[in-house]
N, C-alpha and C positions, 0 to 999 in steps of 0.2 A: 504494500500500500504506500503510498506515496506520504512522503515525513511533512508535508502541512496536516495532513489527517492525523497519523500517528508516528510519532518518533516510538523506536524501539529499543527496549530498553532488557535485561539481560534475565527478567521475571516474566516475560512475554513467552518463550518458551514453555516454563516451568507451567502456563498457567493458560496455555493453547494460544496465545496470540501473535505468536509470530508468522511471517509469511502471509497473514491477512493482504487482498489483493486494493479493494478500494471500502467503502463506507459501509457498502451490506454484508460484507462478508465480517466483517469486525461488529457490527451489532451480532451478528450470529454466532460467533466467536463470545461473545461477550454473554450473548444469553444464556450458551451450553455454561460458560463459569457460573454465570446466579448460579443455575439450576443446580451447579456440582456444589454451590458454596452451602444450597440450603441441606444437602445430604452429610455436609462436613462439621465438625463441633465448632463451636463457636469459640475464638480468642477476641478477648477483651483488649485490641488497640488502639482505643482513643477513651478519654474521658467523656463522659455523659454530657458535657457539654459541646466538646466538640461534637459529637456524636448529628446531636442536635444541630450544629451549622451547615453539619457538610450534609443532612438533609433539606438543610432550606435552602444549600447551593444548588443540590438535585432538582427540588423541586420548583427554585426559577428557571432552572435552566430546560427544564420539559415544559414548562411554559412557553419558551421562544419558538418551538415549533412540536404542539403535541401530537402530530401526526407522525412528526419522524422516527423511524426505529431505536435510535439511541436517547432520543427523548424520552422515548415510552419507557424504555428500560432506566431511565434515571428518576422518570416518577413510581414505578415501580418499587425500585430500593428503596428512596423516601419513604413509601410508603413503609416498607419494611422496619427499617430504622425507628418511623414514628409510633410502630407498634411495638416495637420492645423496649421505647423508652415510656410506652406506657400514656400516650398522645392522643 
């Protein structure tokens, strides 16, 4: 995929995203991870607070275009996020 999309980075591998070709293949990419991440236990990396911003990041950001694929899947996680903070 071409680096204004996504710069690649050396967890892209570890986590199916490398060799992604252009924008749909990386939402799709991106979906097969949610889907692995809701089967995996859960690590606590951010504080509750954080937690809480990088949802309201998500969640303007699937506002600028909520039709688009990576949009959906960022109000998606929002969503997620805002239910285990208990929202």
């Amino acid at each position: 995929m071409s680096d204004d999309i996504h710069q690649q980075s050396p967890l892209d591998e570890r986590y199916g995203l490398a060799g992604v070709r252009d924008l749909g293949e990386y939402a799709e990419a991106l979906t097969r991870l949610l889907e692995r991440g809701r089967r995996e236990r859960c690590a606590a990396v951010l504080s509750e607070a954080e937690a809480y911003a990088a949802a309201e990041l998500l969640g303007q950001f699937a506002q600028l275009d909520p039709l688009g694929a990576v949009n959906r899947l960022a109000a998606s996680l929002a969503g997620r996020i805002y239910r285990r903070l208990g929202a």
